[in-house]
LOMISE-91924 format. One record per residue (C-alpha): residue in one letter; x, y, z. Coordinates in steps of 0.2 Angstrom, whole numbers, plus 5000, padded with zeros to 4 digits. Example, Ala and Ser with C-alpha at 12.3 -4.5 7.8 and 13.67 -1.06 7.14 Angstrom:
<nodes>
A506249785039/S506849955036/
</nodes>
This chain:
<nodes>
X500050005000/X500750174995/X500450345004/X498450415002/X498250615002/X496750695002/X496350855001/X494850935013/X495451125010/X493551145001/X492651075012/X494051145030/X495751215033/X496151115047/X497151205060/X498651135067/X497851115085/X496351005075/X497650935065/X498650875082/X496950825088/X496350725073/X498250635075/X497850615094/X496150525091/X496850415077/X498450335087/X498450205074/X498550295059/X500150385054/X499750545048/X500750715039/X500250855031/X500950935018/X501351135014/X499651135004/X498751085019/X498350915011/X498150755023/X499250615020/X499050445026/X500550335027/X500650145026/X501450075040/X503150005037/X503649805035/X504649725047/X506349725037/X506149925036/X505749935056/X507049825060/X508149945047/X507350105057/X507750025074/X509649985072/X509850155064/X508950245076/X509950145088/X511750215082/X511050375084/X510650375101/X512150315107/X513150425099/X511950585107/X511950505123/X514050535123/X514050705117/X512450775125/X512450885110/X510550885104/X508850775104/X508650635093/X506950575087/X506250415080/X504950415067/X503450425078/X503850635080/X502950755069/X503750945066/X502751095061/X504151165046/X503951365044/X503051315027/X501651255037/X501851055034/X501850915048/X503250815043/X503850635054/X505650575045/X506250425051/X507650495062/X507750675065/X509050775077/X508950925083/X510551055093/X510151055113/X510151245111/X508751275096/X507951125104/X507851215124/X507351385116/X505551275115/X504351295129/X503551125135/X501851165125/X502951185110/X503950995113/X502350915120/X501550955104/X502150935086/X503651065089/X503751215077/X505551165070/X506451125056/X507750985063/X509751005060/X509750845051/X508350705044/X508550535037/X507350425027/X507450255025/X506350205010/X505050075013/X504449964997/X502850054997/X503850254995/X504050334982/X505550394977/X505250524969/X504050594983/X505250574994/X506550664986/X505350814985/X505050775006/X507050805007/X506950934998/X505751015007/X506550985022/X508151075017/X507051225009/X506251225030/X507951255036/X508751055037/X510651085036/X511050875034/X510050725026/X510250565018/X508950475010/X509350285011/X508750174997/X509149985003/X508349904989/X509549984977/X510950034988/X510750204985/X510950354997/X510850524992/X511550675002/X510350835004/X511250995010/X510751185008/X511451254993/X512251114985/X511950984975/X511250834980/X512550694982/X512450524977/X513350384984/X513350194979/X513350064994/X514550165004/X515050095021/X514550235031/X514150415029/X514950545041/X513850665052/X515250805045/X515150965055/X513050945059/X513250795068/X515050815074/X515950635077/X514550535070/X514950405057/X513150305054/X513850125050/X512850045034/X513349855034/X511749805043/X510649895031/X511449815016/X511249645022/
</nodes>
C-alpha cells in the first residue's frame, strides 16, 4: 500500500491544533500534512524496514547520549516546518540549544522546527520520487544534513542547503560531518 492524500481544504482548513487532535484520536493511523494543507496517510512500514529504522535509530542514540549535543527522534515525531507541513522522517535530530529555546507546550505537541538533520529509509511502498521532494522540502524548512537511504538499490543520496544533491553507491558509512559532529552512521546492517 502506498501513501493516500486527500485534500479537505474545500470542504475545511484544518488548524494545526485540529490537525494534532485528529492525529491524537487516530493513534493507529500515521498521519502528515503537507505545505498545501493536504492529509496524508502513510502505510505502515514491514518488518525488514522497522528492524532497518530500529538499528539505525539505535546508532543514533548512542552516539547523542556521549556527546549530550542535541535530541534525537524516532519516526513516531511530527514537526510543524515554517512552510506549514507536519512532517515525521524516520530519524530526526535536533541542537540541545534550538531544541531548549521550545517551551513544554511547543515539545509536547508537534514542535514548530525544522530539525538540523533528517533521514529516510525508503519502505517498498515509498515513492522515490515523493520522497525526494520530502527531502527537499526539508532542506528548503531549514534542514542543514539528510540522507535518504534506498536499501533495495543501495542508493543513498545526500541533501544539504545550497548544493547539489549527492549520490553515493553502497557506501560503508556516511559521516555526520560538521551537523552531527563525530557521527559515522555504519551501513553493513542495512545492506544485508
Amino acid at each position: 500500500m502506498t501513501a493516500i492524500t486527500f485534500n479537505l481544504n474545500n470542504i475545511i482548513k484544518l488548524t494545526d491544533d485540529q490537525f494534532y487532535q485528529l492525529c491524537r484520536d487516530n493513534p493507529d493511523v500515521k498521519f502528515e500534512r503537507n505545505a498545501l494543507g493536504e492529509i496524508i496517510i502513510m502505510s505502515p512500514t514491514g518488518g525488514e524496514t522497522g528492524r532497518h529504522n530500529a538499528r539505525l535509530t539505535a546508532q543514533f542514540v548512542f552516539w547523542n547520549e556521549k556527546t549530550k549535543l542535541g535530541e534525537v527522534f524516532d519516526s513516531s515525531t511530527c514537526f510543524k516546518l515554517p512552510n506549514g507541513a507536519d512532517r515525521s522522517p524516520d530519524v530526526a535530530w535536533i541542537k540541545k540549544d534550538r531544541w531548549d529555546a521550545l517551551t513544554s507546550e511547543q515539545k509536547e505537541k508537534f514542535p514548530p522546527i525544522a530539525p538540523d538533520f533528517v533521514l529516510e529509509l525508503l519502505s517498498p511502498t515509498d515513492s522515490l520520487q515523493e520522497t525526494q521532494k520530502k527531502m527537499q522540502e526539508y532542506i528548503n524548512a531549514g534542514v542543514k544534513l539528510g540522507w535518504l537511504i534506498d536499501r533495495k538499490t543501495g542508493r543513498v543520496e545526500i541533501y544539504r542547503p545550497g548544493k547539489e544533491t549527492e549520490i553515493l553507491q553502497l557506501p560503508a558509512s556516511l559521516s555526520g560531518e560538521d551537523i552531527l559532529p563525530g557521527f559515522v552512521l555504519d551501513l553493513k546492517t542495512v545492506w544485508e
